[in-house]
C-alpha positions as CSV (number, residue, x, y, z in Angstrom):
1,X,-2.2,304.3,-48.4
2,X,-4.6,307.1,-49.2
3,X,-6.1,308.9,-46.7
4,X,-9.8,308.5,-45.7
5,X,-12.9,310.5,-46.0
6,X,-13.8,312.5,-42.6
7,X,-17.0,313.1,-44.1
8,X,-17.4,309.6,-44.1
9,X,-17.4,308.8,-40.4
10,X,-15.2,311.6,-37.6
11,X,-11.2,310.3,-36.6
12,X,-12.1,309.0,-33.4
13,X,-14.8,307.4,-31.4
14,X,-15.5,310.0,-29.0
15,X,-15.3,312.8,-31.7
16,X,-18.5,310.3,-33.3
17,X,-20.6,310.3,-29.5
18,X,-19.7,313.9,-29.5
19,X,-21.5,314.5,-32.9
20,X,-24.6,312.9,-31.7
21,X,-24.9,314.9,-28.9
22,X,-28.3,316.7,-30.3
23,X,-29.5,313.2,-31.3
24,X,-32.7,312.9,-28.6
25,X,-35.1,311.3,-30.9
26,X,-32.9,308.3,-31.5
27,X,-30.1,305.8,-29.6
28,X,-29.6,302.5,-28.6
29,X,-32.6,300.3,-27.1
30,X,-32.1,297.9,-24.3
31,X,-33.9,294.8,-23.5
32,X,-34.2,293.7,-20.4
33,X,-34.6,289.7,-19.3
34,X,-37.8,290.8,-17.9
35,X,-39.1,292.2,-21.9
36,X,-39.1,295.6,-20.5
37,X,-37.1,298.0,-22.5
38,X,-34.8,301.2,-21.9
39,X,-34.4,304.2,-24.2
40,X,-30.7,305.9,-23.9
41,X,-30.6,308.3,-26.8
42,X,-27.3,309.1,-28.4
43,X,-27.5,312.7,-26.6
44,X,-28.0,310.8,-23.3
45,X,-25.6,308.4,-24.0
46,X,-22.6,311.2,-24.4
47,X,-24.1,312.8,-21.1
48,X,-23.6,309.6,-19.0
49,X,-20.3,308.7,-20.3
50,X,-19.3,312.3,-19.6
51,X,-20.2,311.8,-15.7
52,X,-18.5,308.0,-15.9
53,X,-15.2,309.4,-17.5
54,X,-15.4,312.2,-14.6
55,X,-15.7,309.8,-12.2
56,X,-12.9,307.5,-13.2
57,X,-10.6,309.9,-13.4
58,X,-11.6,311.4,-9.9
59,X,-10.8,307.4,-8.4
60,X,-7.1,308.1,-10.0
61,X,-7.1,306.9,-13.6
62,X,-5.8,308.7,-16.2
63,X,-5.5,309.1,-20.0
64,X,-3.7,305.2,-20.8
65,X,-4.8,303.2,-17.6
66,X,-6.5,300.4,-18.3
67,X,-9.7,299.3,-16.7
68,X,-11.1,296.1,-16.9
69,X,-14.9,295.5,-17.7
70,X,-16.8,292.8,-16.6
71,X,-20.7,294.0,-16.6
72,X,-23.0,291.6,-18.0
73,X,-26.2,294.2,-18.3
74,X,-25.3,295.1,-21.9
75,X,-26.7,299.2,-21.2
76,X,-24.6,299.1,-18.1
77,X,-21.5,297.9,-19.9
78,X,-22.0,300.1,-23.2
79,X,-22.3,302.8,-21.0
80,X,-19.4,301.8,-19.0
81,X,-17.4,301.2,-21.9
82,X,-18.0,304.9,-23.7
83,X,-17.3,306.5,-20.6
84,X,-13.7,305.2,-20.1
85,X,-13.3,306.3,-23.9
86,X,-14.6,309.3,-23.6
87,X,-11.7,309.9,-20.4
88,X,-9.3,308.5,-22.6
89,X,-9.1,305.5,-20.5
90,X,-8.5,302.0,-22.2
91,X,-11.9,299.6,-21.6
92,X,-10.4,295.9,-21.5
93,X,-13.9,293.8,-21.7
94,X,-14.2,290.5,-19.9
95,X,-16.3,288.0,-20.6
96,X,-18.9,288.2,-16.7
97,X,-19.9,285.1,-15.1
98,X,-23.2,284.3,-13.9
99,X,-22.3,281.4,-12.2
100,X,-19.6,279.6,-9.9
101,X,-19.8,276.8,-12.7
102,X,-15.8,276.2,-13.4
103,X,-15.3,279.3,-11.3
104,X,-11.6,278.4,-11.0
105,X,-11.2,278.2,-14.8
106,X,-12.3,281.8,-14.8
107,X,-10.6,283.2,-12.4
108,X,-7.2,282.1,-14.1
109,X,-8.8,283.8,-17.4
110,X,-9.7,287.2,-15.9
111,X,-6.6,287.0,-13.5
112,X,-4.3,286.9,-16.8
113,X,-6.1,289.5,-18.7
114,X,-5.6,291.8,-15.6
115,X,-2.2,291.1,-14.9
116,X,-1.7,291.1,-19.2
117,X,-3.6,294.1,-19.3
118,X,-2.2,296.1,-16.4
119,X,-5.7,296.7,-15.2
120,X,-6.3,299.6,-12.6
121,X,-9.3,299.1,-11.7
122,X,-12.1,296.4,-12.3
123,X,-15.8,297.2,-12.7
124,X,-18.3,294.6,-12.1
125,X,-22.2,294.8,-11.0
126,X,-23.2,293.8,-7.1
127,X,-25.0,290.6,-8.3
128,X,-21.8,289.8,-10.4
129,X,-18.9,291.1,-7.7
130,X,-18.7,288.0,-6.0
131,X,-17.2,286.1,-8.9
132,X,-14.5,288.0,-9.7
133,X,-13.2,289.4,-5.5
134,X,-11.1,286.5,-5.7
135,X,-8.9,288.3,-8.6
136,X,-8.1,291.3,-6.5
137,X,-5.7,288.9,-4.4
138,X,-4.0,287.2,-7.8
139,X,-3.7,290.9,-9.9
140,X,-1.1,292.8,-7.9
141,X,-1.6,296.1,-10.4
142,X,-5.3,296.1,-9.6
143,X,-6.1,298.3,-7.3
144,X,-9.5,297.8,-6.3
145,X,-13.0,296.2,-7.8
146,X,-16.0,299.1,-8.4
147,X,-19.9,298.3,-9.0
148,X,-21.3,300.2,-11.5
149,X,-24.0,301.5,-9.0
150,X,-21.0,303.2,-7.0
151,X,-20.1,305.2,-10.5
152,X,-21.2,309.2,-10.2
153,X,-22.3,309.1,-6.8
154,X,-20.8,312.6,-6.5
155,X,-20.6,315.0,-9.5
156,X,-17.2,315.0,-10.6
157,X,-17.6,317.8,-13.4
158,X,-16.3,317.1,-16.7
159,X,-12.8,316.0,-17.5
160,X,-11.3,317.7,-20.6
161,X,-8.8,314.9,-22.2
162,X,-7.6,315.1,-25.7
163,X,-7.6,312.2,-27.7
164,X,-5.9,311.2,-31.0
165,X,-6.9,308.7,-33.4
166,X,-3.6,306.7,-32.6
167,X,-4.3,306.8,-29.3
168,X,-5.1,303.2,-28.0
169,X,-9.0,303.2,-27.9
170,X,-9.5,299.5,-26.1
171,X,-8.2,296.3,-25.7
172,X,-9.5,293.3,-27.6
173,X,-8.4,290.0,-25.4
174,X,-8.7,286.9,-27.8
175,X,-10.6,284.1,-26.8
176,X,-8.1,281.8,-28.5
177,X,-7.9,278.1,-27.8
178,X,-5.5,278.4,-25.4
179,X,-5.8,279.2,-21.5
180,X,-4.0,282.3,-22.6
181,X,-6.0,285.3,-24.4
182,X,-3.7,287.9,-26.3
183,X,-5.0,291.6,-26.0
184,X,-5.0,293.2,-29.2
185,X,-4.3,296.5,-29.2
186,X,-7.2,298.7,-31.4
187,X,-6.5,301.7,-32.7
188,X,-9.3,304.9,-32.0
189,X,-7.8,305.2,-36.1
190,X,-8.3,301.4,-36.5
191,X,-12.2,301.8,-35.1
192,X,-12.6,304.2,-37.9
193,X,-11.4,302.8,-40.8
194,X,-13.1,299.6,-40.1
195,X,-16.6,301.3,-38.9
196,X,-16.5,302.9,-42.4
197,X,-15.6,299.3,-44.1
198,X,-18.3,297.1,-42.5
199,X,-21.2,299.9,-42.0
200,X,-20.8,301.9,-45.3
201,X,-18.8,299.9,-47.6
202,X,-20.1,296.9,-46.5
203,X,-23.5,297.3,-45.4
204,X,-24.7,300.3,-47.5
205,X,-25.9,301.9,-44.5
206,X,-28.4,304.0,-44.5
207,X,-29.0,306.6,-41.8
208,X,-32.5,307.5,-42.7
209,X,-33.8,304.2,-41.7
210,X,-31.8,301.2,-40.8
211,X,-31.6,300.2,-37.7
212,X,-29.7,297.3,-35.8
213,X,-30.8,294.1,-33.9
214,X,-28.8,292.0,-31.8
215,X,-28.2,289.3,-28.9
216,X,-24.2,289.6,-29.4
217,X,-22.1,289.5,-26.5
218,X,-20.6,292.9,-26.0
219,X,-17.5,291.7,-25.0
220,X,-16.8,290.5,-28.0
221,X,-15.4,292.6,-31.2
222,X,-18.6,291.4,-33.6
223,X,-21.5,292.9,-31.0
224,X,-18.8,295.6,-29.8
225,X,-17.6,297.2,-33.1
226,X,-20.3,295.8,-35.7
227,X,-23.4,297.3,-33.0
228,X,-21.9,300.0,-30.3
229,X,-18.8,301.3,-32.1
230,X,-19.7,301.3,-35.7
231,X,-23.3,302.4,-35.7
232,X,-22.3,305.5,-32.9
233,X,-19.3,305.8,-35.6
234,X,-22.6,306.2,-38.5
235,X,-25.6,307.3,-36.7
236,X,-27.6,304.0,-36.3
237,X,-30.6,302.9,-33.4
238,X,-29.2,299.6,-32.2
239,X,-31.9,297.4,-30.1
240,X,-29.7,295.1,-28.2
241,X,-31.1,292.1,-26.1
242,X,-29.4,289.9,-23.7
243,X,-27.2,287.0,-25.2
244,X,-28.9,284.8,-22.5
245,X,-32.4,285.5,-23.5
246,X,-31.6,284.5,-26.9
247,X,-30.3,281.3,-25.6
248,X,-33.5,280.3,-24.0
249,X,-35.9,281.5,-26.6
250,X,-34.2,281.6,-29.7
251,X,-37.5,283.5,-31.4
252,X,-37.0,287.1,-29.2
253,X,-34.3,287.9,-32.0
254,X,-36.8,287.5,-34.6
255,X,-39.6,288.9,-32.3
256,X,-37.6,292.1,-31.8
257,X,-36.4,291.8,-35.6
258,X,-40.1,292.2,-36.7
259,X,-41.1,294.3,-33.5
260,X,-38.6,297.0,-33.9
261,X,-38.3,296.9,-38.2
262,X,-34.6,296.0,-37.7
263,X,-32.9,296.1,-40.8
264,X,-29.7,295.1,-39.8
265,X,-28.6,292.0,-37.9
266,X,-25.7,289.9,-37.4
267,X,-24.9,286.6,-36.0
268,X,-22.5,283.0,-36.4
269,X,-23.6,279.8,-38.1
270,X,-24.8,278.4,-35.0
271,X,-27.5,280.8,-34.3
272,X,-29.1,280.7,-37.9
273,X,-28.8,277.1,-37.2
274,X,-30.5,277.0,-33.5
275,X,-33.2,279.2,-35.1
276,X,-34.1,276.9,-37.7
277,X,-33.9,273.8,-35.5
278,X,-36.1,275.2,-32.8
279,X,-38.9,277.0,-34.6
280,X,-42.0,275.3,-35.1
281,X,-44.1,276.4,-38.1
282,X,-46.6,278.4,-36.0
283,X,-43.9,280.4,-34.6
284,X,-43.0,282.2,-37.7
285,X,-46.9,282.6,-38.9
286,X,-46.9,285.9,-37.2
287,X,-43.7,287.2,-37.9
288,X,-43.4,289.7,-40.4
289,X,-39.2,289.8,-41.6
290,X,-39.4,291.5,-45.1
291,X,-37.6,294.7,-42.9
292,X,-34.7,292.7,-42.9
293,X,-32.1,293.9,-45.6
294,X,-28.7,292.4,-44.1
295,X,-28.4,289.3,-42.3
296,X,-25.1,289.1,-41.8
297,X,-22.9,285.9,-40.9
298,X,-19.2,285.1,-39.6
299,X,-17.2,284.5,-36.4
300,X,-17.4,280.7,-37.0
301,X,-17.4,278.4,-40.2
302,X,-20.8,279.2,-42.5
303,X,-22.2,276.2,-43.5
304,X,-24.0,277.0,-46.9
305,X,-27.1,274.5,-45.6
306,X,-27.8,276.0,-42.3
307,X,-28.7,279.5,-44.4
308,X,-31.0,277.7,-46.8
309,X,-32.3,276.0,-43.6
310,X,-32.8,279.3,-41.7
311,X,-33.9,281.3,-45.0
312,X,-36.7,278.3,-45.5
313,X,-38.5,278.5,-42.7
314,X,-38.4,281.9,-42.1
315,X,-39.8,281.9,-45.7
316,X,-43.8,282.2,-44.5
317,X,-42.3,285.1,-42.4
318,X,-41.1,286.9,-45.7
319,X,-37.6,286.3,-45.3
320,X,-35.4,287.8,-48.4
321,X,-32.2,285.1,-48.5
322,X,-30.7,287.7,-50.2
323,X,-30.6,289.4,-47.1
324,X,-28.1,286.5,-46.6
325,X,-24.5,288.6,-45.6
326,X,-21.5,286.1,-44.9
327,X,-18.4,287.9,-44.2
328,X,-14.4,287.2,-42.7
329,X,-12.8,289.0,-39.7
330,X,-10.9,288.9,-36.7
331,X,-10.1,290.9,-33.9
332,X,-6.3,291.6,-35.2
333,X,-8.0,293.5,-38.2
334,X,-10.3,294.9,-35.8
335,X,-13.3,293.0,-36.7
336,X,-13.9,292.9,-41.0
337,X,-11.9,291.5,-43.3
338,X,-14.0,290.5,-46.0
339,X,-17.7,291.0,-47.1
340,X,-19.7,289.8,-50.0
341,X,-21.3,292.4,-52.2
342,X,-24.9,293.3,-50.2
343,X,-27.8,292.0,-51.7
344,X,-25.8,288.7,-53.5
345,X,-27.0,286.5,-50.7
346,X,-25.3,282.9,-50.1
347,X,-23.2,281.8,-53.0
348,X,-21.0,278.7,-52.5
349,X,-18.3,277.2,-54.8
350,X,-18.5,273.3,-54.8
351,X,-15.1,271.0,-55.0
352,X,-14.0,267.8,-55.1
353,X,-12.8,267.2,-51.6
354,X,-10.0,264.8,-52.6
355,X,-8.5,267.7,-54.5
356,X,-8.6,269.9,-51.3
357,X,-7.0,267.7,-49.1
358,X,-4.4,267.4,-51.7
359,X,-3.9,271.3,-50.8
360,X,-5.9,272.6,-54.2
361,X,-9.9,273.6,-54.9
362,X,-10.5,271.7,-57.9
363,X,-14.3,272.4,-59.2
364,X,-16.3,269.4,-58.7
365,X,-16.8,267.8,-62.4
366,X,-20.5,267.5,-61.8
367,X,-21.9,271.0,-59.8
368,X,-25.3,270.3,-60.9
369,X,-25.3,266.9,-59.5
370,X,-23.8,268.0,-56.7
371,X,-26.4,270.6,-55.3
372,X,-28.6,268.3,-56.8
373,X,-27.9,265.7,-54.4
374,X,-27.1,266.6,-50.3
375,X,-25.5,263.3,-50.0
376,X,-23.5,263.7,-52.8
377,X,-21.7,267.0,-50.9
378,X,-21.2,265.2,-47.9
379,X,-19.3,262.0,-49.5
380,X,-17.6,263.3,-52.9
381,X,-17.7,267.0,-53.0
382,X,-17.4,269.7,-50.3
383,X,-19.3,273.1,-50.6
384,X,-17.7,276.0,-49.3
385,X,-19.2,279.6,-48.9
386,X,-18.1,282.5,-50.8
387,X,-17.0,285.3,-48.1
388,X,-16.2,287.8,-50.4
389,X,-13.5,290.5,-50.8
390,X,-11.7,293.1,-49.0
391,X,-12.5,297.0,-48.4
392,X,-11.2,299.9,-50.1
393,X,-7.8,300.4,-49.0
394,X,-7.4,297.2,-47.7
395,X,-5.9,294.0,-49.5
396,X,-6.2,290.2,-49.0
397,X,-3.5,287.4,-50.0
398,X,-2.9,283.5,-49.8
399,X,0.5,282.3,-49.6
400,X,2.3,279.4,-49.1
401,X,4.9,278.4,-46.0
402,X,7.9,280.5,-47.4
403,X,5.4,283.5,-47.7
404,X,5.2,283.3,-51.3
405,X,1.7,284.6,-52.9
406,X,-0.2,281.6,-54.3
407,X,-3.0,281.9,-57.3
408,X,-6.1,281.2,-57.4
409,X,-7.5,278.2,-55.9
410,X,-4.2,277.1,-54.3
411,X,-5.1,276.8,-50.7
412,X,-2.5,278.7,-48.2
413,X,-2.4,280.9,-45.4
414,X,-4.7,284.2,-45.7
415,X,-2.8,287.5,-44.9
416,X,-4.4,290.6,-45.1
417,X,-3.0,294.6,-44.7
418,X,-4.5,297.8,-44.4
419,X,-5.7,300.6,-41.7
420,X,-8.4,298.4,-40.1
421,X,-5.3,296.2,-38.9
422,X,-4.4,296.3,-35.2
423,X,-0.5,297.4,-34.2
424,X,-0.2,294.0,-32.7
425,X,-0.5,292.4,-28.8
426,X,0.1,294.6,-26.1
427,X,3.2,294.1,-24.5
428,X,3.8,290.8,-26.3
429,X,6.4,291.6,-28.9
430,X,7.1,287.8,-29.7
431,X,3.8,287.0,-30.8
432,X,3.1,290.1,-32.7
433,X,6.7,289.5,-34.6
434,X,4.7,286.4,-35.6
435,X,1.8,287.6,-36.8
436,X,2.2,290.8,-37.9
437,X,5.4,290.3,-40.2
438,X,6.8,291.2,-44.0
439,X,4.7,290.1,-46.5
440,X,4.6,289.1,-50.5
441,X,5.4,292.7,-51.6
442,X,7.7,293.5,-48.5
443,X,5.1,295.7,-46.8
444,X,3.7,294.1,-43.7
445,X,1.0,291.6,-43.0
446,X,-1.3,289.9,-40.6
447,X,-0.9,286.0,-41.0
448,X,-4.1,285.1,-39.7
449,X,-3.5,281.6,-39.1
450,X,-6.5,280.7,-41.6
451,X,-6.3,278.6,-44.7
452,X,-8.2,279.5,-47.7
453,X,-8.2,280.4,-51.3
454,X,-9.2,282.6,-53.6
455,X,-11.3,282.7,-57.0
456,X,-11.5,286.5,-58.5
457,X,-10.1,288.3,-55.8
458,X,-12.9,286.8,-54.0
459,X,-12.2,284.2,-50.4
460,X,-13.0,280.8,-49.4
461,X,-12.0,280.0,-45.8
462,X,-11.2,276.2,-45.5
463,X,-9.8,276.4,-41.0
464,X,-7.2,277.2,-39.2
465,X,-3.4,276.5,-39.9
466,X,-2.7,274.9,-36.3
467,X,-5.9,273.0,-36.3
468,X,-4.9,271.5,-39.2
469,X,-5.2,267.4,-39.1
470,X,-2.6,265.4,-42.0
471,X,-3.4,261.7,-42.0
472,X,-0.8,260.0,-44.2
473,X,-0.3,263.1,-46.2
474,X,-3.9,263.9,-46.9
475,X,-5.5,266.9,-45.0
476,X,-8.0,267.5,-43.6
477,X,-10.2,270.5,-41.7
478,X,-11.4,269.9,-38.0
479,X,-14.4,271.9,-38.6
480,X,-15.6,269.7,-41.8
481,X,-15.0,266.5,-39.9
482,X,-17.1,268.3,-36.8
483,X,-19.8,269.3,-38.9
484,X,-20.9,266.1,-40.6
485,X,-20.8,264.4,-36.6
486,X,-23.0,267.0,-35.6
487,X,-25.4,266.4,-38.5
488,X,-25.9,262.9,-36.4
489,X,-29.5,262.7,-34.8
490,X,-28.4,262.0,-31.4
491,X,-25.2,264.6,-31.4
492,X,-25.4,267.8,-29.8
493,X,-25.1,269.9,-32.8
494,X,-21.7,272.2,-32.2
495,X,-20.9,270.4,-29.5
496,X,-18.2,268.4,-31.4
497,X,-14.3,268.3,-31.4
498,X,-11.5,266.9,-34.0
499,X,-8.3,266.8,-33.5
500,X,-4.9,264.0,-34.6
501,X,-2.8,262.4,-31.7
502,X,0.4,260.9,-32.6
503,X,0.2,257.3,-31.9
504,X,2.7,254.6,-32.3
505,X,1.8,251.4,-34.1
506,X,3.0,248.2,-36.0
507,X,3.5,250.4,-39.1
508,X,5.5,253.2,-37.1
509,X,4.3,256.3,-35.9
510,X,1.3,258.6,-37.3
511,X,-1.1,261.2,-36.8
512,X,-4.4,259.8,-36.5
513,X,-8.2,261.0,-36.1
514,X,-9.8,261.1,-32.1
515,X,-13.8,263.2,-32.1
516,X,-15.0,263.9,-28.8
517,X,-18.7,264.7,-28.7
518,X,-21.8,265.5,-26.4
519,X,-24.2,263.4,-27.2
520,X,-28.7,262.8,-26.3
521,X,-28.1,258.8,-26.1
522,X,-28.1,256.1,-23.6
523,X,-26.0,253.8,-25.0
524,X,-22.9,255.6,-25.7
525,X,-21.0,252.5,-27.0
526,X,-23.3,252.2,-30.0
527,X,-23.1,256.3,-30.7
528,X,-19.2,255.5,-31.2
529,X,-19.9,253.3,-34.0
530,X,-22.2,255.4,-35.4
531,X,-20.1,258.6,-35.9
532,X,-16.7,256.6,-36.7
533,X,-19.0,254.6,-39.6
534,X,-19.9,258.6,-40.6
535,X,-16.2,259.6,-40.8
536,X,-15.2,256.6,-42.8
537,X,-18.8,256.9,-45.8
538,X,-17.7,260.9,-45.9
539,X,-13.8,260.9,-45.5
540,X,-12.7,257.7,-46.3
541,X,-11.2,258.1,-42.8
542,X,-10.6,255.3,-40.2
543,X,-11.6,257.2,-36.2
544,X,-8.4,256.4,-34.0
545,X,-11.3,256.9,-31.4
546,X,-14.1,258.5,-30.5
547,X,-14.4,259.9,-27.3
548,X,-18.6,260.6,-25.9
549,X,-18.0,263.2,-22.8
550,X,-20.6,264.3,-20.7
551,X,-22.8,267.2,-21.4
552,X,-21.1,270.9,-20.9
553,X,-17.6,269.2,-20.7
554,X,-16.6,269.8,-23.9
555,X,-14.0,273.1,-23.5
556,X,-15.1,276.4,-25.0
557,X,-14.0,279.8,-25.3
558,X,-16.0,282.7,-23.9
559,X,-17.5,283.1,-27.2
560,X,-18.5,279.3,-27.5
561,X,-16.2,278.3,-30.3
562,X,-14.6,274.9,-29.5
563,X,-11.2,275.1,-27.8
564,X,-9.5,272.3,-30.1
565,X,-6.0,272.2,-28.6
566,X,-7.3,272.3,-25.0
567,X,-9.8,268.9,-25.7
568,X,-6.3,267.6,-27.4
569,X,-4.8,268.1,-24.1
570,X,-7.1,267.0,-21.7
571,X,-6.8,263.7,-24.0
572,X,-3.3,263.2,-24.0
573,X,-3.5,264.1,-20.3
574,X,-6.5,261.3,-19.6
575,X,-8.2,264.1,-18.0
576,X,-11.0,264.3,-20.7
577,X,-14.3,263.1,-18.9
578,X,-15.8,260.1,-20.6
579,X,-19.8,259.4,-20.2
580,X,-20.8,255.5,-20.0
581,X,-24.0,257.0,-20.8
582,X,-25.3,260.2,-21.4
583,X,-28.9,262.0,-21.0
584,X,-31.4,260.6,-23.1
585,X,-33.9,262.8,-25.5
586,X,-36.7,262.4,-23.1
587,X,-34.5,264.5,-21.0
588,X,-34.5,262.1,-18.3
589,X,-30.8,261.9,-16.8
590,X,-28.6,258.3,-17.4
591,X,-25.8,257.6,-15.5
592,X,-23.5,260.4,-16.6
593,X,-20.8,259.7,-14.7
594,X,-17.1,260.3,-15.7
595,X,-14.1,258.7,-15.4
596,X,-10.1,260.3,-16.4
């Protein structure tokens, strides 16, 4: 593995807040929920982590503790987070909660990652301390909770700590779809290499004038590498506005977009999606989005429509499709895997879906047709979306069960290799043995636990590997199935989850279909129907059942992705709530109730 560029971006991340020391004139913005905004230039930044690391240290960490972050004000976290960096301190972010909504669920989450993590210390806000005080009691190691308001009361000086890029610069905790997150351990050499991936090789950043947008959660690796850690890592203005205020009023991103002259944003499907569905015509009439030159997409399957939906009504609004970015990543490779070439836009390849259950990616005989006709890609053919190919230095690979490396169009498991790629989970060597583990060529690999293929080097993602659901030997992907349901008029779009039960029968045992959906319809009886009748004219499919819960049941990961495996359990348990009826359009409330 050749060795990278300095030039390119410094070795570690504080070495890159230290080189912007002299930068006054620009920094990160921060919106408040209130619209008001604060200014923290990169000089000011370094300053304030400075006086945060000094504190730290003077409360008894050290260079290698851990301590855990759960700050929902995204300048308050940022500024959180750098400091712990800066004092060689590990930052473990955790999802905050706003609420006592399934407060118990949460505190077994953040009571693991503390206990996982070996946490110190946990820093929380006074509005926010009274949902995680009940940890202290369950996380032995933890040796107190802090407010960010008690940080630099007293002026500690400045700590002098030496840090190497192999040094440990945070932990990543997994949202998974299990109950039980996995920290990944990122490298301050990791940070680096993929910074200079994403934001140079990826983006074609440009110093001179791009500048970031975003409503990502910072406790997640896309809004905490792709905005804090990569653009400190390249010198880029960031305006970063509260995931909850995007969630309300889905237009502020595009308000601040146009506002600002963002050039650079990022988000998943459902966002584009939410945006499109939302926006009425005379909300984009005063937008004006031709500053946009990336719009990126990933974190969650890209579903070729919903960016030709987005990209046509943000047409008046002078929206450049080609803007369109989608990409593949996870938090074991840091964040990027996989970008298309900038500039290229959406560009799909269209199958026959018989041929991919079947385990191959056959070309559909009749592509014209095909994107000709909607309802043709729904019933006969599948369009998937092309998520490009790996960095420099980096390499991508399907292969089958025994490992071996498949051609192209063969649909296996995607592994991937190279410096962006984490060490593994810390302190969890069985699960790192497998999926960090020897490879086609003998070197070692991260099996990402995602299926997909290739066509000229370049990747298709099809789901994951455990979510996979085989009805008499014909497969089929959870997030397809979940799609088309959602596409239903009285669904909740993304609220929608498919997985296979075993179930015993007069012609033996099998795995078969069960969707569980939120729904906007009184009669929930009638919805059933309705989205088995979809399965069966798109999938030739027969539903085992369908399950309608009641609104917010369905179980999520902090990030929002469906938690598949969990929904299967509740089911098998007869624990999933069911809803005799469930709120109507009008928004007036039907009798929601629940049973086991």
């Amino acid at each position: 593995m050749s060795g990278r560029d300095p030039k390119l971006v410094p070795p570690t991340l504080s070495d890159a807040l230290r080189q912007l020391s002299n930068r006054e004139d620009r920094g990160f913005v921060f919106v408040r929920p209130d619209g008001t905004e604060r200014f923290c230039s990169f000089r000011e930044l370094g300053v304030e982590a400075e006086r945060r690391a000094a504190d730290l240290h003077a409360r008894g960490l050290v260079k290698g503790d851990r301590l855990a972050i759960a700050v929902p004000d995204p300048d308050e976290f940022v500024l959180s987070f750098l400091g712990a960096v800066m004092g060689g301190i590990v930052p473990v972010p955790i999802s905050p909660q706003l609420s006592f909504k399934n407060i118990e669920g949460y505190h077994d989450t953040v009571a693991h990652i503390a206990n996982a993590s070996g946490a110190s210390l946990l820093l929380t806000t006074a509005t926010t301390r009274q949902y995680v005080d009940p940890i202290a009691a369950r996380a032995p190691k933890l040796r107190g909770i802090v407010t960010v308001d008690e940080l630099g009361k007293e002026d500690h000086g400045k700590v002098d700590v030496a840090v190497d890029p192999t040094d440990l610069a945070f932990l990543q905790f997994t949202s998974g779809s299990t109950s039980r997150p996995k920290g990944v351990m990122v490298s301050h050499r990791n940070l680096a290499w993929n910074s200079e991936s994403f934001m140079i090789h990826g983006l074609a950043k440009d110093s001179s004038f791009d500048k970031g947008v975003t409503w990502l959660p910072l406790f997640h690796d896309m809004g905490l590498i792709g905005f804090v850690v990569g653009t400190i890592f390249t010198d880029i203005p960031v305006v970063f506005l509260p995931t909850a205020s995007f969630v309300r009023n889905p237009r502020i991103w595009l308000d601040k977009i146009h506002q600002h002259r963002g050039t650079i944003t990022y988000a998943p499907n459902f966002a584009y999606a939410l945006v499109a569905k939302r926006l009425k015509d005379k909300d984009v009439a005063d937008l004006d989005l031709s500053c946009l030159r990336r719009a990126g997409c990933g974190a969650e399957p890209i579903q070729a429509k919903t960016l030709r939906d987005f990209a046509a009504k943000l047409a008046p609004a002078k929206f450049d499709s080609k803007a369109f970015l989608p990409s593949y990543g996870m938090a074991e490779a840091t964040l990027a895997i996989t970008f298309v070439p900038h500039s290229t836009g959406v560009r799909t390849d269209v199958i026959e879906k018989k041929s991919l259950e079947a385990g191959d990616a056959k070309p559909a005989s009749s592509i014209e047709a095909a994107e000709a006709d909607p309802s043709m890609l729904l019933a006969d053919v599948q369009e998937l979306v092309n998520c490009g190919k790996p960095f420099p230095e980096h390499a991508l690979a399907i292969v089958d069960e025994a490992g071996n490396r498949l051609g192209d169009r063969r649909v296996g498991q995607i592994v991937t290799r190279g410096p962006s790629v984490s060490a593994g989970y810390y302190e969890e060597p069985e699960l790192t043995a497998d999926a960090f583990k020897k490879g086609p060529d003998g070197e070692t690999w991260l099996y990402t636990g995602d299926l997909g293929y290739t066509v000229g080097g370049e990747v298709f993602i099809c789901g994951r590997l455990k979510d996979m659901i085989i009805v008499r030997g014909r497969n089929f992907y959870p997030n397809d199935l979940e799609w088309v349901v959602s596409e239903l008029p009285s669904v909740r779009r993304g609220n929608v989850v498919a997985f296979s039960v075993d179930v015993s029968g007069p012609e033996g045992a099998g795995e078969q279909l069960v969707i569980a959906a939120e729904a906007f319809q009184a009669d929930a009886e009638a919805l059933k129907q309705t989205i088995a009748q979809a399965i069966v004219s798109n999938f030739s499919l027969t539903t085992h059942e369908v399950v309608i819960v009641p609104q917010g049941t369905l179980p999520r990961t902090s990030s929002g992705k469906p938690q598949r495996r969990k929904t299967r359990q509740l089911y098998l348990d007869g624990t999933l709530g069911r809803a005799r009826a469930v709120q109507g359009k009008d928004g007036q409330p039907g009798d929601a109730g629940a049973s086991a």
